[in-house]
C-alpha positions as CSV (number, residue, x, y, z in Angstrom):
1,X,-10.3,-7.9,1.7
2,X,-7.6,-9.1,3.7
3,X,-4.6,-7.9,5.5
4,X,-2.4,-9.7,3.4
5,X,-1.6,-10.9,-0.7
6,X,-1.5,-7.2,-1.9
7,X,-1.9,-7.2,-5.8
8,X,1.1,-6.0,-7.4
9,X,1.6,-5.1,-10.9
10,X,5.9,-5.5,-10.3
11,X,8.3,-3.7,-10.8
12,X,8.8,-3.7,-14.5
13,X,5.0,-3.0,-15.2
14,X,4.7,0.1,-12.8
15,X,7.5,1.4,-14.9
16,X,5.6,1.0,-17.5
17,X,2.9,2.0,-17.0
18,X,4.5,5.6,-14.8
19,X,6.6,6.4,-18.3
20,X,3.4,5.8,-19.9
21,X,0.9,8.1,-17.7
22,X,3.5,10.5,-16.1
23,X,6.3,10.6,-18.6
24,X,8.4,10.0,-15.8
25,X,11.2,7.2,-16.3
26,X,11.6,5.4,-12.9
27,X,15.1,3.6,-13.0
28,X,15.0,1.9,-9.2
29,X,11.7,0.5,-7.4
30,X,12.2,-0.8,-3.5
31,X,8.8,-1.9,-1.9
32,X,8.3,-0.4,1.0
33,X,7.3,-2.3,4.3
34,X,3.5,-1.5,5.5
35,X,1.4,-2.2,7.4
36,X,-2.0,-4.4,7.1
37,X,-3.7,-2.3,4.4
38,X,-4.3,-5.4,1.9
39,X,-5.8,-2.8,-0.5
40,X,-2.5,-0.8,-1.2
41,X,1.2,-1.4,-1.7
42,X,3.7,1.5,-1.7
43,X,7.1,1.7,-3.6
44,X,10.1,4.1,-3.0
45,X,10.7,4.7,-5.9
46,X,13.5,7.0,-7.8
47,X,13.4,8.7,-11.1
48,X,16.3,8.7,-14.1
49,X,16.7,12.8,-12.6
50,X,17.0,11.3,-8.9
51,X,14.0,12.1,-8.0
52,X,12.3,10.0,-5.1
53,X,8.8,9.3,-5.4
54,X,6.3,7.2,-3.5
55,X,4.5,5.2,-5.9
56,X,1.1,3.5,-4.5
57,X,-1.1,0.8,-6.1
58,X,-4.0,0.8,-4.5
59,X,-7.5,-1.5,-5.3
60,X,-9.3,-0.2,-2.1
61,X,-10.3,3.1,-0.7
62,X,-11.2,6.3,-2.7
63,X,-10.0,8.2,-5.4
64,X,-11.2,11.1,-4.0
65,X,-8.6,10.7,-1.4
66,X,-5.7,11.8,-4.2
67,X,-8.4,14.8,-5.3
68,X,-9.2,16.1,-1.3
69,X,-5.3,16.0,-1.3
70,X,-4.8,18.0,-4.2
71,X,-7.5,20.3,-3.4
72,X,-6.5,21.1,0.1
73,X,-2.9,22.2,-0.8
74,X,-1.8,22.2,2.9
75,X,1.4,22.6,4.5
76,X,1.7,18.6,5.4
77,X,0.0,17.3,2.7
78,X,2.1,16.4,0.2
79,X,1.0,17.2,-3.1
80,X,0.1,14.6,-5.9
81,X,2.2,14.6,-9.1
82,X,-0.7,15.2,-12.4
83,X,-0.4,12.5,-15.4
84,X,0.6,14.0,-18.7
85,X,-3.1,14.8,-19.4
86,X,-3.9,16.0,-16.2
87,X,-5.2,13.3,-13.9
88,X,-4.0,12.5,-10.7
89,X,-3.7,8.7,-11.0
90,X,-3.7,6.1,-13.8
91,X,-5.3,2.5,-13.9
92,X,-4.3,-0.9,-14.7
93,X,-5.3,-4.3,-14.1
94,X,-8.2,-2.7,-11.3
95,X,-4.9,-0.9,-9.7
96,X,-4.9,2.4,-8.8
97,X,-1.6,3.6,-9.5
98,X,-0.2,7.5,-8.3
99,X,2.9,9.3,-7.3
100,X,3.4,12.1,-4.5
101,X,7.1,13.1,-3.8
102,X,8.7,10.9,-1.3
103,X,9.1,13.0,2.1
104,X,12.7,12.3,4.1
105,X,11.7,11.4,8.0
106,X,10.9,9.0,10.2
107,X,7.6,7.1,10.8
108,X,5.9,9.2,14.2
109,X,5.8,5.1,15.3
110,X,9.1,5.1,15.2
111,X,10.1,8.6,16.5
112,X,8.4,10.2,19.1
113,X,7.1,13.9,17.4
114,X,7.9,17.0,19.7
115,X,5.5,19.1,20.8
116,X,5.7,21.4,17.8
117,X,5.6,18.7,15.8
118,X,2.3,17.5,18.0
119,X,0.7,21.2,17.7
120,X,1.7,21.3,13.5
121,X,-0.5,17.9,13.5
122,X,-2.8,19.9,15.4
123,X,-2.9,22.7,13.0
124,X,-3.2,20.2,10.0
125,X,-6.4,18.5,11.2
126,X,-8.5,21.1,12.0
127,X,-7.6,22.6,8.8
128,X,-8.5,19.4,7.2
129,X,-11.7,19.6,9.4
130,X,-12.6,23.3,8.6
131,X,-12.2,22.6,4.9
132,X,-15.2,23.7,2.7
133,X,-17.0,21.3,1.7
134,X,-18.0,23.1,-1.6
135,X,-14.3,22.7,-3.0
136,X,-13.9,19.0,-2.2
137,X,-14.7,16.3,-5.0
138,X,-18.3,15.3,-5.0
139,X,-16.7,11.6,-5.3
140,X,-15.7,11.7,-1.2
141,X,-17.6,8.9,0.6
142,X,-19.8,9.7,3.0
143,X,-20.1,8.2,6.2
144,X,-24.0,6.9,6.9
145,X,-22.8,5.8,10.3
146,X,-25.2,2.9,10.3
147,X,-22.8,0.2,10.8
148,X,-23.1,-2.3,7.7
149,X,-19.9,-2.2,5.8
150,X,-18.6,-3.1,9.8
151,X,-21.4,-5.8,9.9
152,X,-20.6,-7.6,7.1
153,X,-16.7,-7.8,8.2
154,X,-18.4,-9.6,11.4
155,X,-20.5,-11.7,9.0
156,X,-17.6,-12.5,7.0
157,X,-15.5,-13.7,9.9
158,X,-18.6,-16.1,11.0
159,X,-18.2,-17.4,7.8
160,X,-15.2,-18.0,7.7
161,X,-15.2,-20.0,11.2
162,X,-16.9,-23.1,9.4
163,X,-13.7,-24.0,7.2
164,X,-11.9,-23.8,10.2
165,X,-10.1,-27.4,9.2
166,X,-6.2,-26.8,10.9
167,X,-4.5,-26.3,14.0
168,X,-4.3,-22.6,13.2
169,X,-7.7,-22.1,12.1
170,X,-8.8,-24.4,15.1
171,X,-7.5,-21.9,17.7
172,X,-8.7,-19.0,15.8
173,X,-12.2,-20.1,15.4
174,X,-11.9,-21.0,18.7
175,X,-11.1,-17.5,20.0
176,X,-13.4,-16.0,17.8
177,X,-16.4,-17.9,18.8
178,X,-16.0,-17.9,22.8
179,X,-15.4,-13.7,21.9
180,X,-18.3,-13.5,19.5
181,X,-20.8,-12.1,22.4
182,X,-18.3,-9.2,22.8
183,X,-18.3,-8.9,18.9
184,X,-22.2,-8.7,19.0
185,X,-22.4,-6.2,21.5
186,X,-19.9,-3.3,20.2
187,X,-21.7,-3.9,16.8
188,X,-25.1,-2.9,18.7
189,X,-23.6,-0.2,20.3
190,X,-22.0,1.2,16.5
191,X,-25.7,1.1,15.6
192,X,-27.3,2.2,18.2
193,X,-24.6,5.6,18.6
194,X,-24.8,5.6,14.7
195,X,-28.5,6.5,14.6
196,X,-27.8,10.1,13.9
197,X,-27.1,9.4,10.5
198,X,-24.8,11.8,8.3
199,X,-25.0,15.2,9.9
200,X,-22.9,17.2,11.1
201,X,-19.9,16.0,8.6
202,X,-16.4,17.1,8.0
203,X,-13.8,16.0,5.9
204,X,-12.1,13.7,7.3
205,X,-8.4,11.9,6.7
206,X,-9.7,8.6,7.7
207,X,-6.8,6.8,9.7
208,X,-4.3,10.0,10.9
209,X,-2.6,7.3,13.4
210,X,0.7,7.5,14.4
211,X,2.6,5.1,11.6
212,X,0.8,7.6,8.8
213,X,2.6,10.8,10.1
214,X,6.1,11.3,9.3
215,X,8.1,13.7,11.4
216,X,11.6,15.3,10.1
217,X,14.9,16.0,11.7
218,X,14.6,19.3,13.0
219,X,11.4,19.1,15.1
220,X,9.8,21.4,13.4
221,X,7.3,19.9,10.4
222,X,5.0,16.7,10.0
223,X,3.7,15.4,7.0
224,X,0.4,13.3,7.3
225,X,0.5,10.7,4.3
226,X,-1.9,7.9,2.9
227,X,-5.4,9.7,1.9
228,X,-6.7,6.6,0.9
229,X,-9.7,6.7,3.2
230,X,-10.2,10.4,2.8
231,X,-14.0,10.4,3.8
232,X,-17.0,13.2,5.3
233,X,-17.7,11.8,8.5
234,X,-18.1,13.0,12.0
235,X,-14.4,14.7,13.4
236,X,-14.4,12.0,15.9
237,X,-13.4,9.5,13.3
238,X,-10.3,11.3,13.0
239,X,-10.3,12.4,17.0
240,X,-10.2,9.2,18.5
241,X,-6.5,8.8,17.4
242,X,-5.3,11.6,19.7
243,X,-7.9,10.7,22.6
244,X,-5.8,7.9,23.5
245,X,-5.5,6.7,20.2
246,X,-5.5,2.7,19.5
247,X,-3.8,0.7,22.0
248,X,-0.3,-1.0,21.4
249,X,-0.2,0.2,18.1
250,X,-0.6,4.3,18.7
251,X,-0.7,5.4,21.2
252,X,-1.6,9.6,22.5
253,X,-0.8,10.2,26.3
254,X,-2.7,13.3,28.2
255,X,0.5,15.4,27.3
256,X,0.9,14.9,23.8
257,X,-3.0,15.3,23.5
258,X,-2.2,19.0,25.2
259,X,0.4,19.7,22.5
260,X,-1.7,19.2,19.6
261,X,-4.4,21.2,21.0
262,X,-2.2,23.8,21.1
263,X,-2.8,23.3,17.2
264,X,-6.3,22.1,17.3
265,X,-7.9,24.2,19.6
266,X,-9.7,22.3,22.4
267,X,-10.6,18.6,21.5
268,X,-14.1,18.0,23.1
269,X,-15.5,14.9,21.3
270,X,-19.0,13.6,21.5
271,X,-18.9,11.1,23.4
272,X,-21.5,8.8,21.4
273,X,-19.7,9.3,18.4
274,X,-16.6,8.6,19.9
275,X,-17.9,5.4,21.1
276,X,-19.5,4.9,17.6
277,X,-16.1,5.5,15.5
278,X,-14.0,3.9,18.4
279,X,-16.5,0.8,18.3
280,X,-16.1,0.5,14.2
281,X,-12.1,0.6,14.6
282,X,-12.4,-2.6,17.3
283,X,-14.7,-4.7,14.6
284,X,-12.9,-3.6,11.7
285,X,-9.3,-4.9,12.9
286,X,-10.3,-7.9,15.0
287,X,-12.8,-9.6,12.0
288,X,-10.4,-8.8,9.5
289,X,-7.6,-10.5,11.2
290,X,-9.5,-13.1,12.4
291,X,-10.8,-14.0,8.6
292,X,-6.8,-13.5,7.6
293,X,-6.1,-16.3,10.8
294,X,-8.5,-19.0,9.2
295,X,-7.7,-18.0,5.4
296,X,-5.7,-21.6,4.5
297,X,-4.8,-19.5,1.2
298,X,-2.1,-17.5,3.8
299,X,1.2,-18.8,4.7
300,X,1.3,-20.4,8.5
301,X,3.2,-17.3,9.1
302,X,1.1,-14.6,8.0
303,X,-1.6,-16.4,10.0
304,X,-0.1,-16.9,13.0
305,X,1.0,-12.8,12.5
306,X,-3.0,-12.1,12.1
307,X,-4.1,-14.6,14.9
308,X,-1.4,-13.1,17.5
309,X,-3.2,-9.7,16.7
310,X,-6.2,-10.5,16.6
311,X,-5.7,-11.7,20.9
312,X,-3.9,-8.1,21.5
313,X,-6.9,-7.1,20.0
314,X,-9.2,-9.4,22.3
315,X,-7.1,-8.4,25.4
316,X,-7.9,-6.7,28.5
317,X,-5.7,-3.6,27.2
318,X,-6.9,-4.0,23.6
319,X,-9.2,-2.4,20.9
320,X,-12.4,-4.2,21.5
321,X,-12.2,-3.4,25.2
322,X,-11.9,0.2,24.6
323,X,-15.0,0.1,22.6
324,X,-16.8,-1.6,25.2
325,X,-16.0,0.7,28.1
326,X,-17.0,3.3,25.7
327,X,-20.1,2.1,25.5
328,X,-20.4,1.3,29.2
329,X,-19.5,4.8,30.0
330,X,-22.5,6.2,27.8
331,X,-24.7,3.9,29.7
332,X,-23.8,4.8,33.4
């Protein structure tokens, strides 16, 4: 998997394929610009009764993300549409393909939420977090905590270094190598702090940052979107994108955190499995985008895109070095 080349079946296929499943006739399709989720692509996109929908092929995450959805019916969740025979996606091609109604705002990246909005985000996740586990799809992943899916995007990336043959790939393979220490010690650290195994698990959205929250107009609700990696894990997986959340992309200060504990209640994470979820974060960005800096399949500018992140990443202010004090801070 790689942040870029999303599979697409086009325009005129999901058409297709929507009047087929949903008996819904979709007369306009505009892709919609993500982020670096190479497993999904989302459309705008608007019915013959002017009807906006976001349509999302997805080859990655879980299904059971569009079922927790549906089963949690919460004010900020918005709602799957059924197919005509009652499921909540349809497949083609290894695509995932589904519709929820398209919900009018602005990215929370984009526009800072106000403090009701922070408390109704608040509100949202620990309903997310209290939910009973009973009513959720037995097809939710659950988190093991022991660190392999994380080890094998390091392994991947090591890999990846020996076709290293251009300037690009050079410089990356460059930076990851002299880094690779760093990489080898926060993948320790997930393992060690993931030794608990799977207790003590909640539902989880998987990735509530920032540019997944969409706030409205009148300052009043927030809609958290993409349940792709809906998940039972420890809260903190969620958690650690409101205790500072994940630097230069989305970021939480000390007063926003108070607002949406006026939702939450009081956010007191573990500390080890913060450090566990923040240190899986830091391995899962910087391998991925180092593997998308040396892929030659890329365009030079999609690589230089990945290899620009992957030194925020690296930086003094970045990801990884989170992670690490993290870990240094359970050590002192």
């Amino acid at each position: 998997m790689t942040g870029w080349g999303r599979s697409s079946l086009g325009p005129a296929r999901l058409a297709a394929e929507v009047r087929a499943a949903y008996a819904v006739e979709l007369v306009a399709l505009e892709p919609v610009r993500a982020g670096a989720d190479a497993a999904a692509r989302t459309w705008s996109a608007t019915d013959s009764q002017g009807t906006v929908w976001a349509l999302r092929e997805a080859s990655g995450g879980s299904p059971a993300g569009l079922e927790a959805a549906a089963a949690l019916a919460l004010p900020g969740v918005p709602l799957p549409r059924r197919t005509a025979s009652g499921g909540l996606w349809t497949e083609a091609d290894g695509l995932r393909v589904s519709l929820v109604p398209w919900v009018a705002g602005r990215s929370a990246l984009e526009a800072d939420p106000r403090p009701a909005q922070w408390a109704a985000f608040g509100r949202l996740l620990a309903a997310v977090h209290a939910a009973p586990t009973a009513a959720l799809p037995q097809s939710l992943p659950r988190d093991d905590h022991r660190g392999d899916d994380v080890a094998a995007l390091v392994s991947a990336a090591d890999t990846a270094v020996h076709d290293a043959a251009d300037r690009i790939g050079s410089d990356a393979g460059d930076l990851w190598v002299t880094t690779r220490a760093r990489e080898g010690r926060v993948l320790d650290g997930v393992r060690a702090t993931g030794a608990a195994g799977g207790t003590g698990l909640v539902l989880c959205h998987g990735d509530p940052h920032r540019g997944n929250l969409v706030v409205d107009e009148d300052g009043e609700r927030l809609w958290l979107l993409d349940w792709d990696d809906a998940v039972l894990s420890w809260p903190e997986r969620d958690l650690l994108m409101v205790v500072g959340g994940l630097p230069g992309f989305s970021t939480v200060s000390p007063e926003q955190l108070r607002w949406f504990e006026e939702g939450y209640g009081p956010v007191r994470p573990d500390p080890h499995r913060l450090a566990h979820h923040r240190g899986v974060r830091a391995l899962e960005d910087v391998s991925l985008f180092a593997s998308d800096a040396l892929d030659r399949a890329l365009s030079d500018d999609q690589r230089r895109w990945a290899l620009d992140l992957v030194r925020a990443h690296l930086g003094p202010d970045g990801i990884l070095a989170l992670a690490e004090r993290s870990f240094a801070e359970l050590a002192a």
